[in-house]
C-alpha positions as CSV (number, residue, x, y, z in Angstrom):
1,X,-180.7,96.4,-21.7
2,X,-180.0,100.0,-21.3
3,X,-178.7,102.0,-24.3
4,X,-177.0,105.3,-23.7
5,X,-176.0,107.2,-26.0
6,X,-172.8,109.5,-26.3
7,X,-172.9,112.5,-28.6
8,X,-170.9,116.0,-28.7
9,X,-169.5,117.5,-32.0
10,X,-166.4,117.4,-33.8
11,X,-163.2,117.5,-31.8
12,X,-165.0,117.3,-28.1
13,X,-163.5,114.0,-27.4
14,X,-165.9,111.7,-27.3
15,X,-164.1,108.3,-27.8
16,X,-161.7,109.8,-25.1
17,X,-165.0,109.6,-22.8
18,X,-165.9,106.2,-23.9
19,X,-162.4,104.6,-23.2
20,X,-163.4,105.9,-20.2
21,X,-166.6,103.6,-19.9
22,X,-164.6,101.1,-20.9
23,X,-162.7,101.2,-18.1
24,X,-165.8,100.7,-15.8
25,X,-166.0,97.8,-18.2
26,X,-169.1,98.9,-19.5
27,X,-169.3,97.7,-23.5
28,X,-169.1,100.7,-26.1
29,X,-170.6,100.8,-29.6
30,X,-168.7,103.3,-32.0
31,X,-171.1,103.7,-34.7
32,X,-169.1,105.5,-37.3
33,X,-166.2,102.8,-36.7
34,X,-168.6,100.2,-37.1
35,X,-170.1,101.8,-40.0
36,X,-166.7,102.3,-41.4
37,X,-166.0,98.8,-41.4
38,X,-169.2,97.7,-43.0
39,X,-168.7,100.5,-45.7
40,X,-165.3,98.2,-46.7
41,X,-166.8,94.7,-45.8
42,X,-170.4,94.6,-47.2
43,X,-170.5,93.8,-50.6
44,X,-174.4,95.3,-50.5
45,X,-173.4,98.8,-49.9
46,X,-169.8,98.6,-51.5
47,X,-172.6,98.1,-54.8
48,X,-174.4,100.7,-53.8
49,X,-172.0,103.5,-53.1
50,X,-170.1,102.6,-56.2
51,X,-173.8,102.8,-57.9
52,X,-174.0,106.6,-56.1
53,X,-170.4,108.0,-56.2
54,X,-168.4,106.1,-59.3
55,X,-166.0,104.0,-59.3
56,X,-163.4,106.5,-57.1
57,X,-165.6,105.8,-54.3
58,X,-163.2,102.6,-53.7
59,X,-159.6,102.6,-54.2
60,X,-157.7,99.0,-54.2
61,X,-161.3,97.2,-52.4
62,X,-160.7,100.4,-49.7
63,X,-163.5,102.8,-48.8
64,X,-161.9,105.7,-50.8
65,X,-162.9,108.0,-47.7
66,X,-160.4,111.3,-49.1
67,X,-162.6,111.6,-52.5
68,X,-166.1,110.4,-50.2
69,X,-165.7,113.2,-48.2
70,X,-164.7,115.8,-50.6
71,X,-168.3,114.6,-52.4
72,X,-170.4,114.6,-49.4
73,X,-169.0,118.2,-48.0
74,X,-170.9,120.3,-50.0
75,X,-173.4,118.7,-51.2
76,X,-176.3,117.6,-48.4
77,X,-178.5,114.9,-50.6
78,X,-175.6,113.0,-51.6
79,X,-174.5,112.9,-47.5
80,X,-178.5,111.8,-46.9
81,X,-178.4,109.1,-50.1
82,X,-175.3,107.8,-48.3
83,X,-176.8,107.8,-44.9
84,X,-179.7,105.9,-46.5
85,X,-177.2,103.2,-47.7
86,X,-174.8,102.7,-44.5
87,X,-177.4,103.4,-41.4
88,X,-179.8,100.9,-41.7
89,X,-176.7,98.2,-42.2
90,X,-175.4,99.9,-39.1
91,X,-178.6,99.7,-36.9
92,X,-178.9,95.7,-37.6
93,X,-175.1,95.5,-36.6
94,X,-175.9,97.1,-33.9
95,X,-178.9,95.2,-32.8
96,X,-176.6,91.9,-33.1
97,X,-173.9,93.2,-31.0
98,X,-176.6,94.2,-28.4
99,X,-178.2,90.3,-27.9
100,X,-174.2,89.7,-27.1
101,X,-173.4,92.2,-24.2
102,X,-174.4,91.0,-20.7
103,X,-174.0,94.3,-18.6
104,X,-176.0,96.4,-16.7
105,X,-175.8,98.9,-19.8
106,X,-174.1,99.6,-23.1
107,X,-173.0,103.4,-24.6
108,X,-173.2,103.9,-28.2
109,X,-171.1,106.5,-29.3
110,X,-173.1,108.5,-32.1
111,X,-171.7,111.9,-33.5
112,X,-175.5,112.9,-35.3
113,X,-177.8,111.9,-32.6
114,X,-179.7,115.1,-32.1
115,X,-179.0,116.2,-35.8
116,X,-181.0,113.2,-36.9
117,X,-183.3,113.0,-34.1
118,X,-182.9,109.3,-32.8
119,X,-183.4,110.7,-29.4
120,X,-185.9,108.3,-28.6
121,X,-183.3,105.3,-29.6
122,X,-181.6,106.0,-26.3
123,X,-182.7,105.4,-22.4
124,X,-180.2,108.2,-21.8
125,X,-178.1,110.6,-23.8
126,X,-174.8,112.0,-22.5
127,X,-173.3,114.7,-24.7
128,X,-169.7,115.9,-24.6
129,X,-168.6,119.2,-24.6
130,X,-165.3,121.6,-25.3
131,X,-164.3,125.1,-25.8
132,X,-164.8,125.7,-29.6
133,X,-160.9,126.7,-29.9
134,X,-160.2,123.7,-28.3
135,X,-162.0,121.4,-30.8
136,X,-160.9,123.2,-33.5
137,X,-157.6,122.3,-32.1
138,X,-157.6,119.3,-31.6
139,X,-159.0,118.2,-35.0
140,X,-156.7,120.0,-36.5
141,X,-154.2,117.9,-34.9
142,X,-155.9,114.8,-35.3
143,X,-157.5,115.2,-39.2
144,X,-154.5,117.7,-40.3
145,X,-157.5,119.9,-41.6
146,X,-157.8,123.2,-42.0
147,X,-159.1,125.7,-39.5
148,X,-161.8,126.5,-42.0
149,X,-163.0,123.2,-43.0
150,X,-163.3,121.9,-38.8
151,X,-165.2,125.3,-38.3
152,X,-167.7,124.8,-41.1
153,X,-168.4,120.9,-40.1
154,X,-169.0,122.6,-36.5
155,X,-171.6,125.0,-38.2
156,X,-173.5,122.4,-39.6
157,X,-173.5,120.7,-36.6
158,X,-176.1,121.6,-33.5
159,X,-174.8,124.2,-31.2
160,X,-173.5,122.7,-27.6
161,X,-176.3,124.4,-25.9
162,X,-179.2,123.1,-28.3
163,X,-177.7,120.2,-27.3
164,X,-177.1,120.0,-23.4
165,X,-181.2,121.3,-23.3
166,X,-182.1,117.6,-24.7
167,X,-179.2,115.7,-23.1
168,X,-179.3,113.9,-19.8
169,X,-175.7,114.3,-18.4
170,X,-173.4,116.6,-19.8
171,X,-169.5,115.8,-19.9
172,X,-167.6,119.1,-20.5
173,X,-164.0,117.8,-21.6
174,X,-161.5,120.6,-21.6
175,X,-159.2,119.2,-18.8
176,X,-159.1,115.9,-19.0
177,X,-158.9,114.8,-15.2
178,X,-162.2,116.8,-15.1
179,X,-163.5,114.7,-17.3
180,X,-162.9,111.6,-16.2
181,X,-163.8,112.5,-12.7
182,X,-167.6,113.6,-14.5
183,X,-168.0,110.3,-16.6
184,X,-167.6,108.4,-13.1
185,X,-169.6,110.0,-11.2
186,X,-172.2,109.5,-14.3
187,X,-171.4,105.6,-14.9
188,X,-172.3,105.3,-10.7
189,X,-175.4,107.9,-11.2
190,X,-176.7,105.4,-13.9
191,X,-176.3,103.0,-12.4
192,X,-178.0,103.8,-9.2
193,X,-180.8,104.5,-11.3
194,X,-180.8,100.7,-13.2
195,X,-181.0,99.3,-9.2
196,X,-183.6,101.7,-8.5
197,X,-185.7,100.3,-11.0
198,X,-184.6,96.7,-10.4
């Protein structure tokens, strides 16, 4: 099976691009929804992040994600302790769902790909990209966050060209007709490339 993974940073629309995927009927993985869900449904790392953050880290049995975030914002080892908790959980999710799919390849929607370097996790990376005032826009919409929060989560993340250097395809998603147009002409370049090899 071939994994692809789909990256870009905040606000460049990348589960616009994989509803797009979809629509080719090719399966889509959305880690941080998936890791999301495990965050409220294992009891293991429910433990554990209660054992890291305190008891506000669930409000009600909920994933208190408000005070989560506000913890994990400034401070970088608490974000990594947490990551040490929720990934590896995620990655054997991940690994189930895979034996499942029956299609000539899968896209995993990851937000940290090249941050954390999985890189070599992936047959192919596709990363998505926006006009910073466009992202900042749209998150601001989306999140109702302030201008100066989105722009500080954008600095922390890798710049766009770091990242199209180490990506395979690159999606640029300012106009959305544009994009869709790009993510097809990908989803047929891919697979031409799977029946090539076939």
């Amino acid at each position: 099976m071939i994994v692809v993974g789909l990256t870009g940073g905040i606000g460049s629309g990348k589960t616009t691009i994989s509803k797009c995927f979809e629509s080719y009927r090719i399966p889509v993985y959305i880690a941080d929804v998936e890791a999301k869900a495990l965050m409220n449904r294992s009891k293991v790392i429910k433990r554990k992040l209660i054992k890291l953050f305190g008891e506000f880290a669930y409000k009600d049995e909920i994933l208190n994600r408000p005070f989560l975030a506000s913890k994990i914002f400034t401070d970088k080892e608490l974000l990594l302790k947490m990551n040490a908790i929720v990934h590896p959980k995620v990655a054997s999710h991940f690994k189930r769902w895979l034996k499942k799919q029956d299609s000539p390849y899968i896209i995993k929607e990851v937000a940290i790909i090249f941050e954390n370097n999985l890189e070599k996790q992936y047959d192919y990376i596709i990363t998505v990209v926006a006009d910073e005032d466009l992202r900042i826009e749209r998150v601001m919409k989306r999140d109702d966050a302030s201008k100066e929060k989105i722009v500080s989560i954008i600095k922390n993340q890798l710049p766009d060209d770091e990242k199209i250097k180490k990506s395979d395809f690159v999606i640029t998603n300012n106009d959305l007709d544009t994009a869709k147009s790009q993510a097809e002409e990908i989803h047929h370049q891919i697979l031409q490339i799977i029946n090539k090899k076939d």
